[in-house]
C-alpha positions in Angstrom: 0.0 0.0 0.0 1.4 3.0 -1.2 1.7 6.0 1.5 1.5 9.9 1.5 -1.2 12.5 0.6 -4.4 11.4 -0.6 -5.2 12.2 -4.4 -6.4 15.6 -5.0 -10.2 15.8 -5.8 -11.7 18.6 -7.6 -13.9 20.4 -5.7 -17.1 21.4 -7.8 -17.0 25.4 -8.7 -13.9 26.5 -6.8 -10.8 27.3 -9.3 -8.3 28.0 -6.9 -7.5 26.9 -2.5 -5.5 28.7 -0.1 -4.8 27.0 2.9 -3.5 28.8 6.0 -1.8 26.0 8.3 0.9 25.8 11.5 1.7 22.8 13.5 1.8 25.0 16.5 -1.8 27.0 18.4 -2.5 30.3 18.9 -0.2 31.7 15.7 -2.6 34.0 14.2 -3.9 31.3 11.2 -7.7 32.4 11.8 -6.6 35.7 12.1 -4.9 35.3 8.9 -7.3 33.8 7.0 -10.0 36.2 7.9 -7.5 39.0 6.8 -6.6 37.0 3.4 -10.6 36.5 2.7 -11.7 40.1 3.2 -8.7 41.3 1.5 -9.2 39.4 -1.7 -12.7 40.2 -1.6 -12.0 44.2 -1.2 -9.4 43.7 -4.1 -12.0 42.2 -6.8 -15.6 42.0 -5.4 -16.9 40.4 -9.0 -15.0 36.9 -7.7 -16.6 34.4 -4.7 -14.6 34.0 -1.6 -15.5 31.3 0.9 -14.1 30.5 4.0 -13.7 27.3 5.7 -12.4 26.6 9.4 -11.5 23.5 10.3 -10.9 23.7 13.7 -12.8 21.8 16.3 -11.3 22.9 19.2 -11.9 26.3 19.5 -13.7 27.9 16.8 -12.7 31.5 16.4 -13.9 32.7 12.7 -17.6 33.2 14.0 -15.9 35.5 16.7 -13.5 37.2 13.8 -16.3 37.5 11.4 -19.0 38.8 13.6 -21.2 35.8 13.3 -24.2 34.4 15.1 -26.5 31.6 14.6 -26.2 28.2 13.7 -26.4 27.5 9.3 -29.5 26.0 8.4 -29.8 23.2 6.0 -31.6 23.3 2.4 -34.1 21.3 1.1 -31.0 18.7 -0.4 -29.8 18.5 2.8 -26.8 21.2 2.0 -25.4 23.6 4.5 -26.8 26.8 4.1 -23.7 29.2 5.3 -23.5 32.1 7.3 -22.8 35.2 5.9 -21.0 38.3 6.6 -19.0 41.4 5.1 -19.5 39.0 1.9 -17.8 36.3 3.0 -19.7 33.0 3.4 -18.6 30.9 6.5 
């Protein structure tokens, strides 16, 4: 069995993926990533910026972004995102 990264899988819709990763907490990355999505957004509002955080320790984008709620689901059973400053969470 061959070992490393996983084969990459387009993902439907989305031409290009930044990730913002440390091995080490409390280094800024959701700070960072919230600063690199509202920047490329203020830069050309005509393109679709999404944000994703995968952290399930402490979740600190709702905080960052100003968010509350929970995302509802659609009728397909799709996550409905939350919103703000343009910038779908």
């Amino acid at each position: 069995m061959l070992r490393g990264l996983p084969k990459q899988k387009p993902i439907t819709g989305v031409k290009q993926v930044i990730v913002v990763a440390s091995g080490k907490g409390g280094v800024g990355k959701s700070t960072t990533a919230v600063n690199l999505a509202l920047g490329l957004m203020a830069i050309d509002q005509s393109k679709s910026v999404g944000l994703l955080d995968a952290d399930v320790y402490g979740p600190s984008i709702p905080k960052l972004m100003n968010l509350k709620g929970h995302p509802e689901l659609s009728d397909d059973n799709r996550m409905i995102p939350l919103i703000n400053y343009g910038v779908p969470w």
